[in-house]
C-alpha positions as CSV (number, residue, x, y, z in Angstrom):
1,X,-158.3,82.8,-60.8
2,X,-158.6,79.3,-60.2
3,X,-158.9,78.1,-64.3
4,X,-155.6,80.4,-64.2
5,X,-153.9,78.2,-61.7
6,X,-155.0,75.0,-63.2
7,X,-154.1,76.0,-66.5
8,X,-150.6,77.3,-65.0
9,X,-149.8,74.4,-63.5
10,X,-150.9,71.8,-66.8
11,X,-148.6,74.0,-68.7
12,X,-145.8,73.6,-66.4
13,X,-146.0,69.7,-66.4
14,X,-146.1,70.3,-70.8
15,X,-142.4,71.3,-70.5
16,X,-141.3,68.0,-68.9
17,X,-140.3,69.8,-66.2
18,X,-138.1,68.3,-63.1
19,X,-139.4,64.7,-65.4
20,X,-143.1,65.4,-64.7
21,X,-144.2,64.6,-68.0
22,X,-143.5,61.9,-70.3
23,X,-144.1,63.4,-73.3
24,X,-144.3,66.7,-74.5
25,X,-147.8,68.9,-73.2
26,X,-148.9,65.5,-71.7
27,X,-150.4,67.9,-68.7
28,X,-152.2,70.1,-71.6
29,X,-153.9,66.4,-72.7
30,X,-154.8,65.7,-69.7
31,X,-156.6,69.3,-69.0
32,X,-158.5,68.6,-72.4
33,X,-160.0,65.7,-71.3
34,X,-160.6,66.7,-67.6
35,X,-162.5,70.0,-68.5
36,X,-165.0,68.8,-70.5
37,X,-165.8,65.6,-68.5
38,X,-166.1,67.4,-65.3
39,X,-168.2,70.2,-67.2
40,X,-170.7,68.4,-68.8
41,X,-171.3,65.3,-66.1
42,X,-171.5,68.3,-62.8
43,X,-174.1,70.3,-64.7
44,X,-175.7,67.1,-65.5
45,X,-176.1,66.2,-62.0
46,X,-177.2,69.6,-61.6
47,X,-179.9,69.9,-64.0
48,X,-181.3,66.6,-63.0
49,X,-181.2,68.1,-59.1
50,X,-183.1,70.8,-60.2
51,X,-185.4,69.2,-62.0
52,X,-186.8,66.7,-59.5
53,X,-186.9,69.4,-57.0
54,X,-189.7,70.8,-59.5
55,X,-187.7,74.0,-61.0
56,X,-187.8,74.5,-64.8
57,X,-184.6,73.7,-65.7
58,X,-185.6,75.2,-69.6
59,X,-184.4,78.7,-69.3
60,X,-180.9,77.2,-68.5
61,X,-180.3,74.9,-71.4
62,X,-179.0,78.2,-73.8
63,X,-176.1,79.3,-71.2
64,X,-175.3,75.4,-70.9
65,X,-175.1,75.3,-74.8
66,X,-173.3,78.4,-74.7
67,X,-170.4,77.3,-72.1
68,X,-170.3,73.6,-74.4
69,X,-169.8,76.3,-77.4
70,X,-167.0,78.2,-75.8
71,X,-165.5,75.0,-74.5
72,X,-165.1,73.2,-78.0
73,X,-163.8,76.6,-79.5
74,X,-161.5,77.2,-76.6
75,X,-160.3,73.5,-76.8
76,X,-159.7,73.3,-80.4
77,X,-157.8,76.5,-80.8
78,X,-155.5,75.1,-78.3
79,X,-154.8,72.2,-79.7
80,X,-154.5,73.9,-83.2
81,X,-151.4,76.3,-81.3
82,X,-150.0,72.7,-80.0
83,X,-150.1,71.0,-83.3
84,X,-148.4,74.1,-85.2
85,X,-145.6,74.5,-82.8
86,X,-144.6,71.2,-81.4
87,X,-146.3,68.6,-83.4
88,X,-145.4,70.3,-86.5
89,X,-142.4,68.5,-88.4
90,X,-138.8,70.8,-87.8
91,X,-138.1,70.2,-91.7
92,X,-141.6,71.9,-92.4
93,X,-141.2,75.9,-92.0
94,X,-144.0,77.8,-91.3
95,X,-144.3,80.7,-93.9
96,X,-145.0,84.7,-92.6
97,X,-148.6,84.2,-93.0
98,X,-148.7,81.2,-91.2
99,X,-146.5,82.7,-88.3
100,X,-149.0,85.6,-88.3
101,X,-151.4,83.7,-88.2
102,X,-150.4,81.9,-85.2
103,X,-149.2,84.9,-83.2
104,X,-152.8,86.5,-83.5
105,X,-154.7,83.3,-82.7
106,X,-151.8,83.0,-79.3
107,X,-152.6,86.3,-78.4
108,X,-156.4,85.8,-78.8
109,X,-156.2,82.4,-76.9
110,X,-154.5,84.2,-74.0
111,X,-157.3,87.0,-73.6
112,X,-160.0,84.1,-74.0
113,X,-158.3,82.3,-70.6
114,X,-158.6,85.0,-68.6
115,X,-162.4,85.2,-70.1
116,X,-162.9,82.2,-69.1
117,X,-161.2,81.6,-65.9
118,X,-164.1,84.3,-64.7
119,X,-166.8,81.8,-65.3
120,X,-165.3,78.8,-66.0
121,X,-167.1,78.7,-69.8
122,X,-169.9,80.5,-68.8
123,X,-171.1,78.1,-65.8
124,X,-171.5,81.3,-63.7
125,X,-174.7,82.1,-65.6
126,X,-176.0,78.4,-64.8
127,X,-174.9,78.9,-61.1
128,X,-172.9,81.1,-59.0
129,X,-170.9,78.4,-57.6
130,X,-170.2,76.3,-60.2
131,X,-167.2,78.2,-61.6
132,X,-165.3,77.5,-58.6
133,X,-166.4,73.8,-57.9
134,X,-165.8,73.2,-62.0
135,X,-162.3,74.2,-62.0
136,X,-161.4,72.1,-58.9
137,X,-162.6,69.4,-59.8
138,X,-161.3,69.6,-63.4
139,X,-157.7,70.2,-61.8
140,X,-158.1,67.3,-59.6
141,X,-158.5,65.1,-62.6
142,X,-155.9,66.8,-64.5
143,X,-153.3,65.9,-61.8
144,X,-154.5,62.2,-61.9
145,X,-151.9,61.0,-64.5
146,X,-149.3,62.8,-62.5
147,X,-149.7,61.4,-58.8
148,X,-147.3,58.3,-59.0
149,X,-143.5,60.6,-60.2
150,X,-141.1,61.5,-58.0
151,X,-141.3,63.7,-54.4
152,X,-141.1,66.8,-55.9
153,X,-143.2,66.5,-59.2
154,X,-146.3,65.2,-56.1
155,X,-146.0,67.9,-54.7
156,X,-146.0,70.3,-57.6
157,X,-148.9,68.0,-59.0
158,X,-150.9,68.5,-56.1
159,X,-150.0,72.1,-55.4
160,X,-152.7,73.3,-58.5
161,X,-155.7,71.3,-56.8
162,X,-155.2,71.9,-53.2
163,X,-154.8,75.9,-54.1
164,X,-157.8,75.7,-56.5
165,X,-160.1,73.5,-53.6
166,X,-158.8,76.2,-50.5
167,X,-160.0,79.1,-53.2
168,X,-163.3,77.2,-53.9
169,X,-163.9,76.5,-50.4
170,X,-163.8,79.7,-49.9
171,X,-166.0,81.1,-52.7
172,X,-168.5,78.8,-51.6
173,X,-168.3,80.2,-48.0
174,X,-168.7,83.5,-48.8
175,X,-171.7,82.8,-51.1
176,X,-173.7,80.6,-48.5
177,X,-173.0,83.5,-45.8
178,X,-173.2,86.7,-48.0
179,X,-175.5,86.1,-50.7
180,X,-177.4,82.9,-49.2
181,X,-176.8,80.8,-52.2
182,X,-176.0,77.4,-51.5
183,X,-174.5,74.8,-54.4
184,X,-177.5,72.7,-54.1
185,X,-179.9,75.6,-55.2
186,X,-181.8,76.6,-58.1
187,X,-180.2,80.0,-59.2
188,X,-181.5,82.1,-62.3
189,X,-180.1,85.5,-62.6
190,X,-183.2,86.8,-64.4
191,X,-185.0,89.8,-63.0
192,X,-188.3,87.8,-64.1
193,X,-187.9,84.4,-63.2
194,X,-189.1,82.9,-60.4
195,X,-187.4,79.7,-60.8
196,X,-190.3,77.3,-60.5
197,X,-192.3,75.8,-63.4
């Protein structure tokens, strides 16, 4: 839900919307460089947490590659869609094939977002939490760009991080007192695995 919003909302600035944008998809940019910064430096920290706490932190380096995996794919499909619709040249038409083409690879990018706004790329194997945290963070940083326009685009730049931080807040709430799991925890969902070295 919360990739969903943050998505949502990038995709709203890409219109230029109520002058939010300054050029076309500038929000999409934005959430291209956000996701995979805030990715790949929280699960850093993470790992390296874990690690001098004394857990084995082996066993997670295949759902870590994984998530970079599905990130790079997801990523570059997206910025193949932007590139054939809006940054392709209006003398240059696109023949059937290539229109086909394009509507399948659409349609498969939309069911891949709502794969991965379930575990933000696969971080919920890593850690229950991090899905939630991820996608807050990554909106916060997407909205950067956007924070000095007018009244109203503030307050529709700030509307995707504020909802995504009151959902995370949340998540992480009901994990601590449900579950017991806390963000600062080593959390393995093997059967088998014990978590220590």
């Amino acid at each position: 839900m919360g990739a969903l919003i943050c998505i949502g909302v990038q995709v709203f600035h890409a219109g230029s919307v109520f002058g939010l944008a300054d050029e076309p998809f500038g929000g999409i940019s934005a959430l291209v460089w956000a996701v995979p910064i805030t990715y790949l430096s929280a699960i850093s920290v993470m790992l390296l947490l874990w690690k001098r706490r004394g857990y084995s932190i082996r066993p997670l380096w295949k759902p870590v590659l994984k998530g970079v995996t599905l990130m790079v794919a997801y990523f570059g499909i997206l910025l193949f869609l932007i590139s054939f619709t809006i940054g392709r040249p209006e003398s240059d038409d696109p023949s059937l094939k290539e229109l086909i083409f394009a509507f399948w690879l659409f349609f498969f990018f939309v069911f891949a977002t709502l794969a991965v706004a379930r575990s933000f790329f696969g971080s919920a194997a890593i850690h229950p939490a991090l899905p939630g945290l991820l996608s807050a963070v990554a909106a916060w940083l997407a909205a950067l760009p956007d924070l000095n326009t007018s009244a109203l685009g503030l307050l529709l730049s700030l509307g995707g991080p504020v909802s995504l931080t009151a959902i995370s807040g949340l998540e992480l709430s009901r994990l601590r007192q449900h579950y017991g799991i806390h963000l600062y925890t080593y959390y393995l969902h093997t059967p088998d695995s014990s978590g220590h070295s």
